[in-house]
ROVEX-430761 format. One record per residue: z, y, x of N, C-alpha, C in turn; residue in one letter; residue number from 1. Coordinates in steps of 0.2 Angstrom, whole numbers. Each point is the difference from the previous one (the first is absolute). Example, Ala and Ser with C-alpha at 12.3 -4.5 7.8 and 13.67 -1.06 7.14 Angstrom:
<pts>
39  -28  66  0  6  -4  0  6  4  a  1
-4  5  -2  1  6  4  3  5  -4  s  2
</pts>
This chain:
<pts>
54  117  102  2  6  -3  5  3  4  x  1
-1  6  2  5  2  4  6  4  -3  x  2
5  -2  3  7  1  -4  6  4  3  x  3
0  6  -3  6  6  2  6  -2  3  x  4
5  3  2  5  -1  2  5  -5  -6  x  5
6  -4  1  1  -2  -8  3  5  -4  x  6
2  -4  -7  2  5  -4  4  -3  -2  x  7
7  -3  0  5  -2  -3  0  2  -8  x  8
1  -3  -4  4  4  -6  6  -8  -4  x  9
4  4  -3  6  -4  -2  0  2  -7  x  10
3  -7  -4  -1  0  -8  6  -3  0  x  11
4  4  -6  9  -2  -1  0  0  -8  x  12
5  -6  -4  0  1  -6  3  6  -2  x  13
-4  2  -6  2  6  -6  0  -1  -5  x  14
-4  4  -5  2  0  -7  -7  -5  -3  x  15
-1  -1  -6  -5  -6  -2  -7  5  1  x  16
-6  -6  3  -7  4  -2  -3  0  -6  x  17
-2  3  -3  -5  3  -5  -5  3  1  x  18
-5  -1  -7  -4  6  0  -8  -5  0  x  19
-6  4  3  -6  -4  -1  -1  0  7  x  20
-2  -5  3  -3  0  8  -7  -2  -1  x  21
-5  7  1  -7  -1  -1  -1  -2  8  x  22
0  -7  2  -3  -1  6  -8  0  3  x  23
0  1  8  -9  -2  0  -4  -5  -4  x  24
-6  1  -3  -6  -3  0  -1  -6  1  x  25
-1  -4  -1  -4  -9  5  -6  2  5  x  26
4  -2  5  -7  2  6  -5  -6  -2  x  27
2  -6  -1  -7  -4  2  -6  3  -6  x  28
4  2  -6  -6  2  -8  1  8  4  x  29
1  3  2  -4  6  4  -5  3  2  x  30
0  -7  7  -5  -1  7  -7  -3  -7  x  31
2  -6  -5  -6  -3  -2  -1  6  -7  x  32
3  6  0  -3  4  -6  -4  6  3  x  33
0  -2  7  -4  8  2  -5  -6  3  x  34
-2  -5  2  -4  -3  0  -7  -2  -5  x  35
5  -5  -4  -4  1  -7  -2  3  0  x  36
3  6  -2  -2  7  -4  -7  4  3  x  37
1  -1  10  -7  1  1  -5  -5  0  x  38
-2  -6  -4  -4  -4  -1  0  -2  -6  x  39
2  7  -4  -2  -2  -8  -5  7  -1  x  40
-6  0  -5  -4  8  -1  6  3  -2  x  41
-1  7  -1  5  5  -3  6  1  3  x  42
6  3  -6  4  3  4  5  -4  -1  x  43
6  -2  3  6  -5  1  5  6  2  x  44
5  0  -6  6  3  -1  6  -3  2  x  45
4  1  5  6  -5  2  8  6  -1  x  46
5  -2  -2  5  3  0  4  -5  2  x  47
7  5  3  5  -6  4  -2  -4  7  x  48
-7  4  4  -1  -2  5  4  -2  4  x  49
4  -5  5  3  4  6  -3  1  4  x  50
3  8  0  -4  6  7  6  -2  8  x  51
-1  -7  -2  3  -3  8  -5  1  6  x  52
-2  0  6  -4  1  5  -5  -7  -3  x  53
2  -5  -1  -4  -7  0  -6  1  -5  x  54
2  5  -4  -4  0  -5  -4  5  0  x  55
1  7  2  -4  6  1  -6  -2  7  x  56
3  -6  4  -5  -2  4  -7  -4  -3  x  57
4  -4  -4  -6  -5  -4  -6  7  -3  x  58
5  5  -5  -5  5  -2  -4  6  2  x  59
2  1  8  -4  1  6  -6  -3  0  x  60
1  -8  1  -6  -4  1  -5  0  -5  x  61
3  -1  -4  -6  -1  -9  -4  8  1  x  62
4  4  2  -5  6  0  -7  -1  7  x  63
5  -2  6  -7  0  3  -3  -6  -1  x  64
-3  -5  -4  -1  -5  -2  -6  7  -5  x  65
2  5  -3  -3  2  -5  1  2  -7  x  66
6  -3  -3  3  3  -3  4  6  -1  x  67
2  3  -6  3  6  -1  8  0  -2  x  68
4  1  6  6  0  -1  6  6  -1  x  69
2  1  -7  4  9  0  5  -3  -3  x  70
7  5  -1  4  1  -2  -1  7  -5  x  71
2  -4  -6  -1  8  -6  6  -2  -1  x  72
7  3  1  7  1  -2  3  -6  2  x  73
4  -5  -5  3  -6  3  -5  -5  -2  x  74
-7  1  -1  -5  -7  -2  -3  1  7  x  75
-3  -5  1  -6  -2  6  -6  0  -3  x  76
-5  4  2  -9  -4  -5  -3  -2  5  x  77
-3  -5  -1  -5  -3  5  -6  -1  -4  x  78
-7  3  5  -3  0  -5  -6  -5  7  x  79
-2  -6  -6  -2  -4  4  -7  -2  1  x  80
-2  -3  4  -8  -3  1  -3  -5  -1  x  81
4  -4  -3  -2  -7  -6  0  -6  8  x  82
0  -3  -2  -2  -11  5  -6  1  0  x  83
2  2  9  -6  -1  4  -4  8  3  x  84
4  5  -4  0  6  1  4  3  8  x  85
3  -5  1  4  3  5  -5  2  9  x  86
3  7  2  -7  0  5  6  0  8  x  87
-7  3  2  4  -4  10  4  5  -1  x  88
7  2  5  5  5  -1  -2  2  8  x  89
0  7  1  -2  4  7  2  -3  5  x  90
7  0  -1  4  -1  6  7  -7  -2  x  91
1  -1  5  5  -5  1  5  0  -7  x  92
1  -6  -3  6  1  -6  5  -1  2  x  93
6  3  1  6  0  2  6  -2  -7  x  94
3  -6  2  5  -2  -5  6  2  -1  x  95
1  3  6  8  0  1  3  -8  2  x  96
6  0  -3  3  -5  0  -1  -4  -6  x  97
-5  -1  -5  1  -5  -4  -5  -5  1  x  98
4  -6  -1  -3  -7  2  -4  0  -7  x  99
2  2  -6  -4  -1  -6  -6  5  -1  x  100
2  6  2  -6  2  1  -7  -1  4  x  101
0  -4  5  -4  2  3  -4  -6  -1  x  102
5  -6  -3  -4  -7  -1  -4  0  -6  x  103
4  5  -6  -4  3  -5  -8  3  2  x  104
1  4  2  -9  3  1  -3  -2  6  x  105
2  -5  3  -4  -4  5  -4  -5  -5  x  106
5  -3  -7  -5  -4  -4  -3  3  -5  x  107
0  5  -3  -5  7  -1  -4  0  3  x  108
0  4  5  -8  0  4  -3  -6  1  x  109
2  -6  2  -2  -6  5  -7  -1  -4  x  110
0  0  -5  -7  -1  -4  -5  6  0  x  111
1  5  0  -3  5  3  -6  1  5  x  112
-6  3  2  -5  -1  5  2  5  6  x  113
6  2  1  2  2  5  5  -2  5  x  114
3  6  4  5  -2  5  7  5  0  x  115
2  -3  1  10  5  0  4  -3  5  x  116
3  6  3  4  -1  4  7  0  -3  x  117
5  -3  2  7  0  -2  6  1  4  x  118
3  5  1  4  -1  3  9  2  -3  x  119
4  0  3  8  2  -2  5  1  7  x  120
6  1  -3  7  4  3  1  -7  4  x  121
4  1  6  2  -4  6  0  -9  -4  x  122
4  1  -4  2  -5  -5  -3  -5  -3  x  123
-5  5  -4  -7  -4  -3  -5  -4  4  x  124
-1  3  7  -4  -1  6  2  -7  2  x  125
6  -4  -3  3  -4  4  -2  -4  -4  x  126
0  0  -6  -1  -6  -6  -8  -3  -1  x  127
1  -8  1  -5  0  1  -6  -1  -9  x  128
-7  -1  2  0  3  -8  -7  -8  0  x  129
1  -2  5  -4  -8  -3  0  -4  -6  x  130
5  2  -3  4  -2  -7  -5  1  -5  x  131
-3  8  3  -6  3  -5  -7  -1  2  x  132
-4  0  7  -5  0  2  -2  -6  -3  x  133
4  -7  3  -3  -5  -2  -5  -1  -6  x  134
6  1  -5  -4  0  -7  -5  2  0  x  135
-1  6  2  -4  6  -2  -5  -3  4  x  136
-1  -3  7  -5  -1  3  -6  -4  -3  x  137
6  -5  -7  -7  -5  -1  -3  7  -7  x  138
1  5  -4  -5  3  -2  -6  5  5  x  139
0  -3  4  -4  4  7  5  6  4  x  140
4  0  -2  1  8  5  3  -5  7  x  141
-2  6  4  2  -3  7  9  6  4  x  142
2  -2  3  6  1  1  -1  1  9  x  143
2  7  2  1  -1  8  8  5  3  x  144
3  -4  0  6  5  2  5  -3  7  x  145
3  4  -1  5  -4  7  2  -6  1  x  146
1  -3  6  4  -7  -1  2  -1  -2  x  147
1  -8  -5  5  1  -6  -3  1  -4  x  148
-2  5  -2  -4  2  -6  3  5  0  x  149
2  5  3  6  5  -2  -6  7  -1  x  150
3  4  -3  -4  9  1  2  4  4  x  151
-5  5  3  -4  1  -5  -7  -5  0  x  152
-4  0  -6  -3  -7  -1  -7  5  -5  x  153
-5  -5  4  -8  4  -4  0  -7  -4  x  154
-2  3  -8  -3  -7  -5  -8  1  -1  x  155
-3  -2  1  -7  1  -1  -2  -4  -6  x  156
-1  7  -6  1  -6  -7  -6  -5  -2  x  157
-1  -3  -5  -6  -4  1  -5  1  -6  x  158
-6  1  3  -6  2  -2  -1  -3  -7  x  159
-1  -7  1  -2  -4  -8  7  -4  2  x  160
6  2  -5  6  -3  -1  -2  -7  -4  x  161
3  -5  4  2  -6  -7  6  -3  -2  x  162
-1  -1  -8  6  -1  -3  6  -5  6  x  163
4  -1  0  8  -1  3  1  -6  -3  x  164
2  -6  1  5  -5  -2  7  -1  5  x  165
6  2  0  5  1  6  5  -4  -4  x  166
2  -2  5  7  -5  -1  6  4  4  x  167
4  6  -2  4  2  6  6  -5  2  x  168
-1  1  8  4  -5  4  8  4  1  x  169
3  3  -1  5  5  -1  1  3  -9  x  170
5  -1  0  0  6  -7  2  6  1  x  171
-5  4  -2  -2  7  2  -1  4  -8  x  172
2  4  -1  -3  4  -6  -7  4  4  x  173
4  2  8  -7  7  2  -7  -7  0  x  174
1  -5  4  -4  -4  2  -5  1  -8  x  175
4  -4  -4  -3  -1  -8  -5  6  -2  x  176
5  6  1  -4  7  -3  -6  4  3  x  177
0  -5  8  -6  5  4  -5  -5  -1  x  178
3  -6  -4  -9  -5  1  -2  2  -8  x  179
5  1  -5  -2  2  -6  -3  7  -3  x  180
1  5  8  -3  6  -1  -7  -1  4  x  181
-3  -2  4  -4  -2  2  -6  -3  -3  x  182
4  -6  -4  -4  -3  -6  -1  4  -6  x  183
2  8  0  -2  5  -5  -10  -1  2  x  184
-2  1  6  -7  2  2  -1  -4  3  x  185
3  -8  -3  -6  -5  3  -5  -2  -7  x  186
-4  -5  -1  -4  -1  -7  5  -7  -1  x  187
-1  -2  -6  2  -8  -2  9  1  -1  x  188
3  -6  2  6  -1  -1  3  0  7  x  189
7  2  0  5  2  6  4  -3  -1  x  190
2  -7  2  7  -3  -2  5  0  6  x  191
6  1  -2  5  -2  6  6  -5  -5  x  192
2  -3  5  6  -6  -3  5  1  5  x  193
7  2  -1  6  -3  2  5  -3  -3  x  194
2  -4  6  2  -7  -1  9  4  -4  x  195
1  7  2  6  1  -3  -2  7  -3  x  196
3  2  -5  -2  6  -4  4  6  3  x  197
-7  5  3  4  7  1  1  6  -5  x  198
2  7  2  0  2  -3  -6  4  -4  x  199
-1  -2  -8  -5  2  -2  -4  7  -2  x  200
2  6  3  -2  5  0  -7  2  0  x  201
-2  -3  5  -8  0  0  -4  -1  -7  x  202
0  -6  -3  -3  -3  -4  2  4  -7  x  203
5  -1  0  2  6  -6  -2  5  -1  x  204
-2  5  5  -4  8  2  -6  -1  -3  x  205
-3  -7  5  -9  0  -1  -2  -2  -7  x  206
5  -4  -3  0  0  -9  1  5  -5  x  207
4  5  5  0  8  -5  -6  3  2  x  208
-2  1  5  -7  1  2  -4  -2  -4  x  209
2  -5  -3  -8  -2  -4  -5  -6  6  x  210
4  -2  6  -2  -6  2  -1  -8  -2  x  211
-4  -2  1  1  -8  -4  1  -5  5  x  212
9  -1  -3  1  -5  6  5  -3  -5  x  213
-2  -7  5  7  -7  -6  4  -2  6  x  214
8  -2  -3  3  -6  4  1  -5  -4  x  215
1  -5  5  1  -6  -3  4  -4  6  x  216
4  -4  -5  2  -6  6  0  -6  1  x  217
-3  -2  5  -2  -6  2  3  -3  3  x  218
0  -7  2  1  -5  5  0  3  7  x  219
-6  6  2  1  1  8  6  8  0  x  220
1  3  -6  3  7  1  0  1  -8  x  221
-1  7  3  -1  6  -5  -8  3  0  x  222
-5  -2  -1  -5  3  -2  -2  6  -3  x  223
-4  4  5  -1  9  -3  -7  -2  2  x  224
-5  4  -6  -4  0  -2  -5  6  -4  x  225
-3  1  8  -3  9  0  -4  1  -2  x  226
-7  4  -5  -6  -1  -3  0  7  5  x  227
-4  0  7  -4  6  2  -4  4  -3  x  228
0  6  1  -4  7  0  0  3  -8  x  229
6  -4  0  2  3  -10  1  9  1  x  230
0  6  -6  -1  4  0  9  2  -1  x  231
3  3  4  8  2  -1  1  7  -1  x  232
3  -3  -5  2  9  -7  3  2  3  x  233
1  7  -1  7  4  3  7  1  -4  x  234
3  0  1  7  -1  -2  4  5  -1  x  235
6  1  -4  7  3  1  4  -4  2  x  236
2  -1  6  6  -3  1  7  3  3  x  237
5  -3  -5  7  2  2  3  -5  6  x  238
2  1  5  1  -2  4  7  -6  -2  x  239
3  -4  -1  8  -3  -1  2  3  6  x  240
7  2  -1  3  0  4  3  -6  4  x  241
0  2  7  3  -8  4  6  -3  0  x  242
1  -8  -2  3  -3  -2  4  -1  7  x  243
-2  1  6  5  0  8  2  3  0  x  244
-1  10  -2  4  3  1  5  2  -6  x  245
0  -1  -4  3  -1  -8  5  -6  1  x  246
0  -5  3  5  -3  4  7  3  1  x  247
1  4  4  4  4  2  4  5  -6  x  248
-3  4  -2  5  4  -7  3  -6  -3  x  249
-4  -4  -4  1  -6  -2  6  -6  1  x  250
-2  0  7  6  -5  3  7  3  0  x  251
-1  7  2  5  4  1  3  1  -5  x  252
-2  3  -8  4  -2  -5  6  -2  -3  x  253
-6  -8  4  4  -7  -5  7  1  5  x  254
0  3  4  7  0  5  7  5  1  x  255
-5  4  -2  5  7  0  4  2  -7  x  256
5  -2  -1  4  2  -9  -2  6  -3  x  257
-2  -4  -6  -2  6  -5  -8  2  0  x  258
-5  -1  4  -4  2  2  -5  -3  -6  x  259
-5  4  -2  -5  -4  -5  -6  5  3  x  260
-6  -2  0  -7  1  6  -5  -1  -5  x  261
-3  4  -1  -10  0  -4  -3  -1  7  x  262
-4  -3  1  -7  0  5  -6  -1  -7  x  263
-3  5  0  -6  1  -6  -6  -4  5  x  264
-5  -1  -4  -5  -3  2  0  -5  4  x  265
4  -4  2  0  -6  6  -6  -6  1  x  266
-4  -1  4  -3  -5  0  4  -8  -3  x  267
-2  0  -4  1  -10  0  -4  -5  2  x  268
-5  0  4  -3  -5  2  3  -4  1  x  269
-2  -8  -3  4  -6  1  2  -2  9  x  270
-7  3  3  0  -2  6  5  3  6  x  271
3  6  -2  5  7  1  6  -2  -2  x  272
2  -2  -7  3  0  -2  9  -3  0  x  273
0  -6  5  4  -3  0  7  -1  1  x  274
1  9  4  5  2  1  5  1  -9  x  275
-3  4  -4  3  2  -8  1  -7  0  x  276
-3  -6  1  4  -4  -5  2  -6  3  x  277
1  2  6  7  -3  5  4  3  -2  x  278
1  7  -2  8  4  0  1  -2  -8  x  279
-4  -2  -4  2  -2  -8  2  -8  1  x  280
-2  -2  4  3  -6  -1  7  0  3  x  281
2  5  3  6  1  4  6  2  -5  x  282
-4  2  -7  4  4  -3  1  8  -1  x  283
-6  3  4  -2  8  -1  -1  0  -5  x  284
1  6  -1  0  5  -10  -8  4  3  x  285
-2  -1  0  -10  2  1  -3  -3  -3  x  286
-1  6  -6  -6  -1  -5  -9  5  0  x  287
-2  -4  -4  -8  2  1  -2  3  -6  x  288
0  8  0  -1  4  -4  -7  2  -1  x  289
-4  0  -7  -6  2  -1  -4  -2  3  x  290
-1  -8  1  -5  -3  5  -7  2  -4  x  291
-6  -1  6  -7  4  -2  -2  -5  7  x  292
-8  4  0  -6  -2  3  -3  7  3  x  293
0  -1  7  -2  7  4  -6  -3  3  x  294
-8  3  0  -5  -3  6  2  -8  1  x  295
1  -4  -5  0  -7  1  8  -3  1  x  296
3  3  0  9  -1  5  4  1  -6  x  297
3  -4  1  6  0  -7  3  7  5  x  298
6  4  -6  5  3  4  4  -1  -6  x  299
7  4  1  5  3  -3  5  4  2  x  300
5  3  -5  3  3  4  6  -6  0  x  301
4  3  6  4  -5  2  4  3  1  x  302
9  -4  -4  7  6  -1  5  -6  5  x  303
4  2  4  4  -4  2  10  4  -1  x  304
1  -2  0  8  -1  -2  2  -4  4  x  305
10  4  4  2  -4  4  3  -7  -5  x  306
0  -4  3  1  -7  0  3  -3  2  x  307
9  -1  -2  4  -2  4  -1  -8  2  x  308
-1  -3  -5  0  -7  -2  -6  -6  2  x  309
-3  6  6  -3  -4  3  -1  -8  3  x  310
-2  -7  0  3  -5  4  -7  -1  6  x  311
2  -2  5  -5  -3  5  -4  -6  -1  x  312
-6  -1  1  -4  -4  -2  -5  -3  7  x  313
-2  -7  -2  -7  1  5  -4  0  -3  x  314
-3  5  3  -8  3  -1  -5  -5  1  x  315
-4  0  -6  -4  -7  2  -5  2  5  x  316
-2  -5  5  -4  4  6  -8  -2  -1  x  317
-1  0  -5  -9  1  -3  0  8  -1  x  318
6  2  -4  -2  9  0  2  4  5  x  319
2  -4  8  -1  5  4  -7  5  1  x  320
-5  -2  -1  -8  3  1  1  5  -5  x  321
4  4  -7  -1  3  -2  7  4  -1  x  322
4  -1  8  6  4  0  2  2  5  x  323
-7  -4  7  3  0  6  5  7  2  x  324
-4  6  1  2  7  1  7  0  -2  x  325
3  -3  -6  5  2  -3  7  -3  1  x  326
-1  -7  5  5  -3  1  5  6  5  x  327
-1  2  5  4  6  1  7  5  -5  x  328
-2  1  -4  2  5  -7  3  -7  -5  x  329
-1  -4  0  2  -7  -5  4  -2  5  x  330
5  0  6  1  -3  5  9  5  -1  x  331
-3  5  -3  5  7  0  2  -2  -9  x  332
-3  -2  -4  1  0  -5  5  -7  -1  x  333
-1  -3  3  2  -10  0  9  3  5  x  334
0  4  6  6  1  3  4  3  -9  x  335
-1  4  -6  6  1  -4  -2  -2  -2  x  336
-4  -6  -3  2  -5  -3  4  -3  -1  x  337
3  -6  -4  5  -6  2  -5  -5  -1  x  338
4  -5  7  -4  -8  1  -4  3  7  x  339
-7  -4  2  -1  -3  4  -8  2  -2  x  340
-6  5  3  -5  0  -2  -6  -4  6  x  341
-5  -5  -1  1  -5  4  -11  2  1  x  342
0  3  5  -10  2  -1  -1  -5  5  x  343
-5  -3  0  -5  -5  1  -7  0  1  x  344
-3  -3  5  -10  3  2  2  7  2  x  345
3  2  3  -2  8  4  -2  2  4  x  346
-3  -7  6  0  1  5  -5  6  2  x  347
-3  3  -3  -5  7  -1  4  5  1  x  348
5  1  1  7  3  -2  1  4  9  x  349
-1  -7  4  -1  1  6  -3  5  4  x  350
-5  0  -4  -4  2  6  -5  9  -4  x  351
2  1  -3  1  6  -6  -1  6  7  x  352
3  6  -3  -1  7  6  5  -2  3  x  353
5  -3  -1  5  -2  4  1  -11  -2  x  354
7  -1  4  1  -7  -4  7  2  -6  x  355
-4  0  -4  3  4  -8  8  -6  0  x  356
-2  -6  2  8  -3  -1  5  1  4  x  357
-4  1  6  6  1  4  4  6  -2  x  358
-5  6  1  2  7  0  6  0  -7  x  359
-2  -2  -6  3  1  -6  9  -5  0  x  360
-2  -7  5  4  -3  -1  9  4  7  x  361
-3  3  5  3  1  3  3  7  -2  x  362
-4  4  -3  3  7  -5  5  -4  -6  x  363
-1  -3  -5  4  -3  -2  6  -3  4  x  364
2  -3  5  4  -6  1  5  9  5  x  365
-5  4  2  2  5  1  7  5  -4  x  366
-2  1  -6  1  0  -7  7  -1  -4  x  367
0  -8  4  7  -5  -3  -5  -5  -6  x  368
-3  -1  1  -6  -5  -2  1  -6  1  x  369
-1  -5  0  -2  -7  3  -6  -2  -3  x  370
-5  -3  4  -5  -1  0  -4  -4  5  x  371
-2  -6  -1  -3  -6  2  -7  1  1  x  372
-3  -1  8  -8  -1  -5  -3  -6  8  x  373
-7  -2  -2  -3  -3  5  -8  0  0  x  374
-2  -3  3  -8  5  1  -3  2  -7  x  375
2  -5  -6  -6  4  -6  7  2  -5  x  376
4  -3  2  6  3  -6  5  4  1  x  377
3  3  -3  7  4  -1  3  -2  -5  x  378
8  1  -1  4  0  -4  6  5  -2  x  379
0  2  -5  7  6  1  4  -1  -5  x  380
7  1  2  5  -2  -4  2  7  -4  x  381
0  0  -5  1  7  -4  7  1  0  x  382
3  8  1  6  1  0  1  3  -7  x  383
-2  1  -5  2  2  -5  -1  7  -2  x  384
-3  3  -5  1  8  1  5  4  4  x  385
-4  6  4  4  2  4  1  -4  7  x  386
3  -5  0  1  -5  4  0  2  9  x  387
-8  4  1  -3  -1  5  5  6  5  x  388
3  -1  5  1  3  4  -1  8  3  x  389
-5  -3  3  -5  6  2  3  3  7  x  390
1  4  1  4  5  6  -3  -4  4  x  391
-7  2  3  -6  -3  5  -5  2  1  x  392
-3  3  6  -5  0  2  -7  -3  0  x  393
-5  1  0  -5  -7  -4  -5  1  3  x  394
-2  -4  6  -7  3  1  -6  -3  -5  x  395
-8  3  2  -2  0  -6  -7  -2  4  x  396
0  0  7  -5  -2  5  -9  2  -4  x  397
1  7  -1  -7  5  -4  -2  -7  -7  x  398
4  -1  -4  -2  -3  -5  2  4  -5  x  399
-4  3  -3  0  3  -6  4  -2  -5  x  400
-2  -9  -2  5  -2  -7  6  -2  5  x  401
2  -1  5  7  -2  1  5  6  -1  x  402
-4  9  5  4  4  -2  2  1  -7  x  403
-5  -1  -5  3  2  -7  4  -6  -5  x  404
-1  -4  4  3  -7  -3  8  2  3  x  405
2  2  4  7  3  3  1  3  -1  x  406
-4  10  -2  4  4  -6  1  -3  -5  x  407
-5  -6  -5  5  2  -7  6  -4  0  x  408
2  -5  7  4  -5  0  4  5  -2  x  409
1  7  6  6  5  0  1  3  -5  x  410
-3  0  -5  2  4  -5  4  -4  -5  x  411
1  -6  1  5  -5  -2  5  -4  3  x  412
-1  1  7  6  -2  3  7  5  1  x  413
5  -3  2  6  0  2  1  8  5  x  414
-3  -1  4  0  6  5  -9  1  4  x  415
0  5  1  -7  2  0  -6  -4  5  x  416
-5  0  -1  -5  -5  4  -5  6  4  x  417
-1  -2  7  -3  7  2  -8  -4  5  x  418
-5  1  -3  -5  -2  1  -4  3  9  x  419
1  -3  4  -2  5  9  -7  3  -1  x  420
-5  -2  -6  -5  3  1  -3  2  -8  x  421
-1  5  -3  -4  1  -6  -5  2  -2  x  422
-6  -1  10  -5  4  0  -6  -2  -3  x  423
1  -8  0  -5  -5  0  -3  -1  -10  x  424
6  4  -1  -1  0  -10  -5  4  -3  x  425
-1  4  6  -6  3  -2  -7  -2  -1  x  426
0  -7  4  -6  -2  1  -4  -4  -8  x  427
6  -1  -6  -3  -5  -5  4  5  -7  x  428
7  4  1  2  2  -3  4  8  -1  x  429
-5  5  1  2  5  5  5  3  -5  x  430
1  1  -6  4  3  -4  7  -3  -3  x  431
2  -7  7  5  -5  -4  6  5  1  x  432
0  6  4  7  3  1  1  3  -6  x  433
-6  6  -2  1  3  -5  2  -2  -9  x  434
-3  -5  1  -1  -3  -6  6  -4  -2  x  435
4  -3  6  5  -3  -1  7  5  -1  x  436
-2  5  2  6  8  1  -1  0  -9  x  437
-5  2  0  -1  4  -8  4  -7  -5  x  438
-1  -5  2  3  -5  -5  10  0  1  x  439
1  1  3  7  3  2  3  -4  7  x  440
-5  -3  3  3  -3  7  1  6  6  x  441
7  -5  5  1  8  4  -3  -5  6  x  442
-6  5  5  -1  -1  6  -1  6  5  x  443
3  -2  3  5  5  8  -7  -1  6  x  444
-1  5  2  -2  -2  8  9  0  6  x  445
</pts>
């Protein structure tokens, strides 16, 4: 992605935030709602989309696939061509930058009697995508791309698909989705098992849809369990709002005096979820208002209060998979805490847009922080509400959640936090400036 000159901006404590922060949409329930929607008959009505690049790409592709993709006001309609309906697209399908998207309708089409070409932005080009071909190859499609496996990449789908039995060797939610989209337009049964449970967005969709699929757990995983070429109904669906960018107002809250925070609509996927109740075990005042059922997905609205009397805890490291994103922003939450918050299994952490421990532990220790970490853990010593220092320069090395993980720091520290780059936020959260303004935080360029 190519990237402007930087943009410094600096966050300094003020008065307490309030108010509602309607944040983005869930990208992964999205990308898989303009999907669906084109491989159910009829019309599929989406609200709460995110109009991110990642996703206007996907519904680029469903259109040249043959689908009908429009905006009537703030809803999405797609008007779809049922499993198995999908036809060859003219020209090259271009992804931009999403890894999810592209793995998504490569196992769409792959059962399909045609051929697609795929390609993406500098970035995508680089990522290899054997992860997904494999699978896909034992349904018949065939796969011919760069060395590596890399795109742009021709999938030539396969004529008389058969059903799938796959064991994924990685845990992958895309790997899981593209062999379970695939298995839409094979005959018979499409099972996948892994050995550890991802996130379940997939399966949940194709259940609203009116798909017929089971899980179960067994001895080798988690067993999903696809019935091919079923008839998928078309939907309303409300998008939840994301749980990673919801994060952020959130976290900020619990730290800034006075402050109390609605995020309406939040996703609670279990799978998502781990962040909210890391911070209640800490001792956050965040309650779960009006819980419901959206398109399969629990949500609710989610109210947070500062929280003085927070203590540090260790995070048990089996829910790291369902907080990864978020230990950046918990990292900022554990510095005003009191005690010792102690994260464990991260080493995922590493190797992220950036290496997320380093970056975060070094802005912190920058800060007036102390903080311990070594390949897969980290440690932080909380200073107590207020506590944190600040009066620091922070780089952010174009990682999106570290630059906004060090504005909310600023809005609770001591003396002001100044982030060297705020360009890269646009890339997952393009409205965290205004939204954070409207709630009473002050950010300077």
């Amino acid at each position: 992605m190519s990237h402007g000159p930087a943009t410094p901006l600096t966050a300094r404590a003020s008065g307490p935030l309030t108010g509602i922060a309607d944040v983005p949409g869930d990208k992964s329930i999205s990308h898989r709602s303009l999907i669906l929607g084109a491989m159910a008959v009829g019309e599929t009505r989406v609200t709460g989309l995110l109009e991110g690049q990642d996703v206007l790409d996907t519904g680029k592709a469903m259109q040249a696939f043959g689908a009908t993709v429009t905006r009537d006001g703030d809803t999405w309609v797609v008007r779809g061509v049922g499993v198995g309906g999908l036809m060859e697209p003219e020209d090259v399908i271009d992804c931009g930058n999403s890894g999810t998207g592209v793995r998504l309708l490569m196992g769409a089409a792959a059962t399909h009697d045609f051929a697609v070409t795929y390609t993406g932005d500098a970035s995508l080009r680089k990522r290899p995508m054997a992860r997904v071909t494999d699978p896909l190859a034992l349904f018949g499609a065939v796969a011919h791309g760069r060395s590596g496996g890399r795109l742009p990449m021709t999938i030539v789908g396969a004529a008389d698909p058969v059903p799938v039995r796959y064991a994924t060797p990685v845990a992958s939610a895309q790997v899981k989705s593209a062999v379970l989209l695939a298995g839409l337009n094979a005959p018979g049964e499409t099972v996948v098992i892994e050995r550890e449970a991802t996130r379940d967005h997939s399966e949940r969709m194709l259940r609203g849809f009116g798909a017929q699929i089971e899980t179960r757990d067994t001895p080798e995983g988690r067993e999903i369990t696809l019935l091919g070429r079923p008839e998928l109904r078309p939907q309303t669906i409300v998008v939840p709002r994301d749980p990673s960018s919801a994060a952020f107002p959130v976290c900020a809250a619990l730290i800034v005096p006075g402050s109390d925070v609605l995020v309406p609509n939040i996703g609670l996927n279990p799978t998502r979820a781990g962040l909210f109740q890391t911070l209640r075990d800490m001792g956050a005042d965040l309650t779960y208002e009006n819980p419901r059922e959206e398109g399969g997905e629990p949500v609710a609205d989610l109210r947070a209060r500062f929280s003085p009397d927070m203590q540090g805890i260790e995070v048990p490291p089996d829910r790291a998979a369902s907080m990864i994103d978020e230990y950046p922003i918990l990292s900022v939450v554990a510095a005003n805490a009191t005690g010792t918050t102690i994260m464990r299994g991260v080493a995922e952490l590493r190797v992220k847009e950036c290496d997320r421990i380093d970056a975060m532990a070094t802005g912190l220790r920058d800060c007036g922080v102390t903080v311990r970490d070594g390949e897969d853990w980290w440690e932080v010593d909380g200073r107590g509400p207020g506590g944190v220092t600040g009066s620091a320069t922070v780089a952010v090395h174009l990682d999106h959640r570290i630059a906004m993980s060090f504005l909310c720091a600023g809005l609770a520290s001591a003396q002001a936090i100044t982030v060297d780059d705020a360009g890269p936020i646009a890339t997952s959260f393009p409205i965290f400036r205004p939204l954070m303004t409207a709630l009473g935080a002050t950010l300077t360029d």
